[in-house]
C-alpha positions as CSV (number, residue, x, y, z in Angstrom):
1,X,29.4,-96.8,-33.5
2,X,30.9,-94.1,-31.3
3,X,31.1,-90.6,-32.0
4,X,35.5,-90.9,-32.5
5,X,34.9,-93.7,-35.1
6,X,32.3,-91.8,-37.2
7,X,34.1,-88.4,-37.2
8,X,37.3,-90.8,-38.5
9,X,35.3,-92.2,-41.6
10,X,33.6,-88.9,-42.3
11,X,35.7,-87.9,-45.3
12,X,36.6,-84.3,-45.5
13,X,38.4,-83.9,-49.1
14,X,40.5,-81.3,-50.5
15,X,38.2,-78.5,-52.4
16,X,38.7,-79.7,-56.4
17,X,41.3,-77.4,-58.0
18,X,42.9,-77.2,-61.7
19,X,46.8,-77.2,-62.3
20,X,47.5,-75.4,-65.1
21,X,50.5,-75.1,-65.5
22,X,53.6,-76.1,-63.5
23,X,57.4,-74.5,-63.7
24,X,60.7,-74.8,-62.7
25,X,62.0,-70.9,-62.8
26,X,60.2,-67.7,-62.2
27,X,60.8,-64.1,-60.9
28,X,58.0,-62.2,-60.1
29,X,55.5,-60.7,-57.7
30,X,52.4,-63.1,-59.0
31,X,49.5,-60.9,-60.5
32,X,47.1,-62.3,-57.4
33,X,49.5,-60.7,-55.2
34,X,49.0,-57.4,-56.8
35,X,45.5,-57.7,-56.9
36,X,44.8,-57.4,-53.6
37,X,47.1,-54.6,-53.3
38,X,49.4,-55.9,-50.5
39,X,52.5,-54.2,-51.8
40,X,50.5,-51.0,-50.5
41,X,50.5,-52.3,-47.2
42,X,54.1,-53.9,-47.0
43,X,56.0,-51.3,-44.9
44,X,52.9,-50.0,-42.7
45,X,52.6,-54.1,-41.5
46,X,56.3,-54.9,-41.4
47,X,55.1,-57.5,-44.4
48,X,53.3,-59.4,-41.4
49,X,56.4,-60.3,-39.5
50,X,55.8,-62.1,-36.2
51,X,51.9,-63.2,-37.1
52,X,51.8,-66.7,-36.9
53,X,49.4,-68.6,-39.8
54,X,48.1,-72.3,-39.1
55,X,48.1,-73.6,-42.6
56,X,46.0,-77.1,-42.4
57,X,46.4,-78.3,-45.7
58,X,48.3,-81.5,-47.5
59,X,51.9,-80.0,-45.7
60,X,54.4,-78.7,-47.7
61,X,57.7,-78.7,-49.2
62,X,59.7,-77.9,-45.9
63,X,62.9,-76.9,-47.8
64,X,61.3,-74.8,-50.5
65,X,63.7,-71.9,-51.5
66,X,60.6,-69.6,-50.7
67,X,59.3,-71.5,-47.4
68,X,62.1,-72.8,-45.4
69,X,62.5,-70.0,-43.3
70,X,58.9,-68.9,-42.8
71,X,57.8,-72.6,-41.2
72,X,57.6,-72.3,-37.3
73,X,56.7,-75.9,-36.5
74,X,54.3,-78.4,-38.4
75,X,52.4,-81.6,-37.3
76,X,50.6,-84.5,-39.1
77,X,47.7,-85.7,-38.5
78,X,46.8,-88.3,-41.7
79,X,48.4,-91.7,-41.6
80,X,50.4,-91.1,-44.8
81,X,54.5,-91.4,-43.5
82,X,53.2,-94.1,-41.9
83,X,51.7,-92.4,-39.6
84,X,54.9,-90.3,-38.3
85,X,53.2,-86.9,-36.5
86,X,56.7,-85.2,-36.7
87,X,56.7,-85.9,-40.9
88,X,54.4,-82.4,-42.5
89,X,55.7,-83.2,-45.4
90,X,53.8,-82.2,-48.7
91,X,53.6,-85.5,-50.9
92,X,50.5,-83.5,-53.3
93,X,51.4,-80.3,-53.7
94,X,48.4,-78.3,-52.7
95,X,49.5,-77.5,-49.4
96,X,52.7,-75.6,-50.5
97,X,50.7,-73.5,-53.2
98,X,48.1,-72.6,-50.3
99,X,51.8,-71.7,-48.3
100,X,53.2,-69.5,-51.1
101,X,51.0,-67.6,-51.7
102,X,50.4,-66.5,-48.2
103,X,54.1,-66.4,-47.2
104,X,56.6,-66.8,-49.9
105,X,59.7,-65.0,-49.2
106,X,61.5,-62.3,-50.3
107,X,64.5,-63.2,-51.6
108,X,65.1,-61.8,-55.5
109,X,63.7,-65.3,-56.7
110,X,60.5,-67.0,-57.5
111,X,57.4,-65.9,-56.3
112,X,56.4,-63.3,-53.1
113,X,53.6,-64.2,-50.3
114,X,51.0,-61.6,-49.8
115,X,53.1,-61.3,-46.0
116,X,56.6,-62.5,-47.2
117,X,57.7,-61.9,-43.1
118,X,54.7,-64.1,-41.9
119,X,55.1,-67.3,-40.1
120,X,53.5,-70.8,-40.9
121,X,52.8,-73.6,-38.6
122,X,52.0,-76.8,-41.0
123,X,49.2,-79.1,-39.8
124,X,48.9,-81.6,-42.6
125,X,45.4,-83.0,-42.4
126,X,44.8,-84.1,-45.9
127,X,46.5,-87.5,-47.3
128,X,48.8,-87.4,-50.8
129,X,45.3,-88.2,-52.2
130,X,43.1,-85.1,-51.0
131,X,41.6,-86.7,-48.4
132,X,41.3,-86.8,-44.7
133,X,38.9,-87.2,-42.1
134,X,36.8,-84.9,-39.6
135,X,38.9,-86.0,-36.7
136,X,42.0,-84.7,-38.1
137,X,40.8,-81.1,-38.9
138,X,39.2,-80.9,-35.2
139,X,42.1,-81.9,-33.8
140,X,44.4,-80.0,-36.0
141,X,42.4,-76.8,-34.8
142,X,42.9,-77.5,-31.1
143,X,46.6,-78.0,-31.2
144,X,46.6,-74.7,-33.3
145,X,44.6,-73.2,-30.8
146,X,47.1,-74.1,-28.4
147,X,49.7,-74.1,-29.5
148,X,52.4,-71.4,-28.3
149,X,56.0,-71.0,-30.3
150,X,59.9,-70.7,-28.5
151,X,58.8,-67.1,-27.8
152,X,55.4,-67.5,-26.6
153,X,53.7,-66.8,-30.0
154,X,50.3,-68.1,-30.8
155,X,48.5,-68.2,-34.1
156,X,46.7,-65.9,-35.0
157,X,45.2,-67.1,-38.5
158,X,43.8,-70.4,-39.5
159,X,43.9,-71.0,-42.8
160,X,42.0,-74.2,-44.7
161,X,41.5,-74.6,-47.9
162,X,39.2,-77.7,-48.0
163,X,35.6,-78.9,-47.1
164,X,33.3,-81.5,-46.3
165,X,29.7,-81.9,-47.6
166,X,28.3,-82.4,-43.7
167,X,28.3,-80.0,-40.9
168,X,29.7,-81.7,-38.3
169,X,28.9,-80.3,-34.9
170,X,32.5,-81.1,-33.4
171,X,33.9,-79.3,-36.6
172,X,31.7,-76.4,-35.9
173,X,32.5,-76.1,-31.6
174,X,36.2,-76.5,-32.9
175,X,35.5,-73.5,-34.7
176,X,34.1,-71.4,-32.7
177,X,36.5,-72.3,-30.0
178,X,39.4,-70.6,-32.2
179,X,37.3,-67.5,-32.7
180,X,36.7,-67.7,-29.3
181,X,40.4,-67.6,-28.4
182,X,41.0,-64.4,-31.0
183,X,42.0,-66.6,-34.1
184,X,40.7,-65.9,-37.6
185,X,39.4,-68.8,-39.5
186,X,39.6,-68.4,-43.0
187,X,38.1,-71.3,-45.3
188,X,37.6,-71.4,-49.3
189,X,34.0,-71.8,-49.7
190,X,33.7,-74.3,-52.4
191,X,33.6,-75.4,-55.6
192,X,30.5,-76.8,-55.8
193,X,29.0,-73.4,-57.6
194,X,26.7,-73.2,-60.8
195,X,27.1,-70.0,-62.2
196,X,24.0,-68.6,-60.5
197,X,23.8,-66.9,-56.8
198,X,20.4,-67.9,-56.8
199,X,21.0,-71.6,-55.5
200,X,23.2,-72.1,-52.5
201,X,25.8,-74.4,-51.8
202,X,26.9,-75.2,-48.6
203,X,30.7,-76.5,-48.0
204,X,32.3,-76.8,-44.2
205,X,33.5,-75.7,-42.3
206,X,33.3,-72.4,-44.2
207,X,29.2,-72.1,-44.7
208,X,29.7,-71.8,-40.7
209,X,28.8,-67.9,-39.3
210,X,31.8,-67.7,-37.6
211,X,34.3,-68.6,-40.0
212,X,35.4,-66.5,-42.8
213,X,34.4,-68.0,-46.2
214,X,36.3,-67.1,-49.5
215,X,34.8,-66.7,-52.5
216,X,37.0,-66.3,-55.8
217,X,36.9,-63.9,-58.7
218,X,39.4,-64.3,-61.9
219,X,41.6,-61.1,-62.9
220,X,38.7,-59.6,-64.9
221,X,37.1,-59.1,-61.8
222,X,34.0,-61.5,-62.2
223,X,33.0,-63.8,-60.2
224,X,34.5,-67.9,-60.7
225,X,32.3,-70.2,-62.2
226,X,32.9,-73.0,-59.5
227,X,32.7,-70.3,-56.8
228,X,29.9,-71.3,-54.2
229,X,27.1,-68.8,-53.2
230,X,25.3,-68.8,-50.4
231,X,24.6,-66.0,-47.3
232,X,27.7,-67.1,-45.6
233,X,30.4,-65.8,-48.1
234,X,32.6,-63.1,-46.5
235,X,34.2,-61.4,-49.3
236,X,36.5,-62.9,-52.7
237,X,40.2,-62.8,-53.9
238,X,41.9,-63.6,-56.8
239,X,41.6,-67.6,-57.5
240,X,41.6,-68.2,-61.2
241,X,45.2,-69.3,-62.9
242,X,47.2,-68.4,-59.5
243,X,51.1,-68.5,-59.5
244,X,52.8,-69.9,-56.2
245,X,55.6,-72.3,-54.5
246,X,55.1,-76.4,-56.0
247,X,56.5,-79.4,-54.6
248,X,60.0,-80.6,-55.6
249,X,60.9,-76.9,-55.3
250,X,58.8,-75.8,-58.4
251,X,55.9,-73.2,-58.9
252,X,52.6,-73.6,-60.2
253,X,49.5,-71.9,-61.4
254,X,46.2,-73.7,-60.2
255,X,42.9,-72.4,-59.7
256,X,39.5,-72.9,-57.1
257,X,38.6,-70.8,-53.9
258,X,41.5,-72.8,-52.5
259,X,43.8,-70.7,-53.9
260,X,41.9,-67.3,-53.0
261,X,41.6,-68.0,-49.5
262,X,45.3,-67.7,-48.8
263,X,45.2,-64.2,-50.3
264,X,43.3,-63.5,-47.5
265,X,45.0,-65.6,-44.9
266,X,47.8,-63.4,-45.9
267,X,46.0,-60.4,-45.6
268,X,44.9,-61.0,-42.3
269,X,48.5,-61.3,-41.1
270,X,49.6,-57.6,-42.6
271,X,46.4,-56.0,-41.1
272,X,46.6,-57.7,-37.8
273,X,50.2,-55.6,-37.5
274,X,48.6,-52.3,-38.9
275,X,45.5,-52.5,-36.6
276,X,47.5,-53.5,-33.8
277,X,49.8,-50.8,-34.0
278,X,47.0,-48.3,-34.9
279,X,44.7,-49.4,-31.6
280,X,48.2,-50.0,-29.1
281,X,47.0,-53.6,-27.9
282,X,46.0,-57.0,-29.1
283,X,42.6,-56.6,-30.9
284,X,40.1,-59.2,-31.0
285,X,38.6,-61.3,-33.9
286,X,35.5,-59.5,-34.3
287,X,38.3,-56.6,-34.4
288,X,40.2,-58.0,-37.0
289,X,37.4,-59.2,-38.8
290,X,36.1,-55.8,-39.2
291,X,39.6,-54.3,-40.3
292,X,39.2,-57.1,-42.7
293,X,35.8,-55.7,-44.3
294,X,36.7,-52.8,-44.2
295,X,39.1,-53.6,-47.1
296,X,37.0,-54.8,-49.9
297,X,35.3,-53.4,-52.8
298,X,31.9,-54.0,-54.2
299,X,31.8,-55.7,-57.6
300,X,28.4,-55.4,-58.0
301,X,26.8,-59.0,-57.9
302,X,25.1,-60.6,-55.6
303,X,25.9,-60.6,-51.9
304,X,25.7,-64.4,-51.6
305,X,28.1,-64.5,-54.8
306,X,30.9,-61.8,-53.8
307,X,29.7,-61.2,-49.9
308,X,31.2,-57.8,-49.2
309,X,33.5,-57.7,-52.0
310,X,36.9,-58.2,-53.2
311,X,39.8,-58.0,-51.0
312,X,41.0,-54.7,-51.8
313,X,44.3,-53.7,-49.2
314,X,44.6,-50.1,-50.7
315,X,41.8,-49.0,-48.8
């Protein structure tokens, strides 16, 4: 069997997550949002305006009240729509929490991203069913790699919120070629956690060195149950009972490092501006990545559980 063929039936599945609850009205800046602090950082990073995020995910809802006008472009990469690449759209509804929280806009209604100005490019990868296959999340992070927008933008963030039991070397080069070419990777790091930082678990591509792996923590500041531990976790965010954007223009609160990694995916957009204007050029991704660190706060457990904290944007 070649190489193509087994990176195809290598299954890569959406990160397990809970819905708790799902709504048709709400009004409010959600609590994770606050968390983090990114209202502190809104008018210093022109609430991430012009960063572009690669959201590779299930889609989303294209004509969501709070995402329509933050989507740049979008490409599918599973065969659901019968296979139509031009068709991103979001038939589980993962994919346009993971959005929302990163980018919901501000417009007096429903939710607000952490960087309500960002931009999102849509690279469905996972089928209505959670799943996908290796070849689609490789190939999904080349065309984000290269891909440039109508005014010569390039992403500057990925952002995936799923994983795969095998570390795939393709995945990994794929990787590293994005971090390579300046791009933060930002990846939940699993569900697959016991309650104890003494036993690892591994889930790619974020148990790789150079992505960034996202732990979660609930609003009482300890660390999630399901959360994964292991000497690759970056830092944690708010992931238990989050509010964001739903298909069929709802909202939703679900829960799993799925949900905190967009906190940071967001976060990385605001502080790219700040940095960027700070330093007066384009920084790098071992730049960014040490803005990034730079704002979290120790919680006091282990570093494989909480890496170098939580996500703290008031610092």
């Amino acid at each position: 069997m070649s190489k193509l063929s087994l990176l195809k039936n290598k299954e890569v599945k959406l990160i397990p997550f809970t819905i708790q609850k799902i709504m048709k009205n709400v009004t409010e800046i959600p609590q994770g949002v606050d968390m983090v602090h990114a209202p502190a950082l809104w008018e210093q990073s022109k609430k991430g305006q012009g960063v572009v995020i690669a959201v590779l995910d299930t889609g989303c809802q294209i004509d969501h009240p709070e995402l329509q006008d933050r989507i740049v472009g979008g490409k599918n990469f599973t065969k659901d729509y019968n296979g139509n690449t031009s068709n991103f759209a979001d038939n589980n509804g993962h994919g346009t929490h993971v959005a929302g929280t990163i980018a919901a806009s501000e417009n007096n209604a429903g939710v607000l991203g952490v960087a309500p100005l960002s931009k999102l490019l849509i690279l469905k990868v996972l089928r209505k069913d959670g799943g996908g296959n290796y070849k689609s999340i490789i190939d999904a992070i080349n065309y984000a790699i290269k891909w440039r927008g109508s005014n010569k933008e390039r992403v500057r963030v990925i952002s995936m919120s799923l994983g795969g039991k095998e570390d795939v070397a393709a995945l990994h080069s794929a990787v590293k070629k994005a971090v390579e070419n300046n791009i933060l990777v930002i990846c939940a790091s699993g569900n697959e956690g016991d309650n104890s930082y003494k036993t690892d678990e591994y889930s790619y591509p974020a148990a790789y060195n150079e992505a960034i792996s996202v732990g979660a923590v609930d609003f009482n500041k300890q660390i999630a149950k399901y959360s994964n531990s292991n000497m690759n976790v970056d830092l944690v965010a708010p992931g238990d009972g989050i509010l964001s954007t739903f298909i069929n223009g709802k909202y939703a609160k679900l829960s799993g490092t799925s949900m905190a990694t967009p906190h940071v995916s967001g976060a990385a957009a605001l502080l790219i501006n700040v940095s960027e204007e700070e330093f007066g050029r384009t920084l790098t991704e071992s730049e960014l990545y040490a803005q990034l660190i730079k704002r979290t706060t120790s919680l006091g457990f282990d570093k494989r559980s909480e890496g170098n904290g939580l996500l703290d944007l008031s610092k």
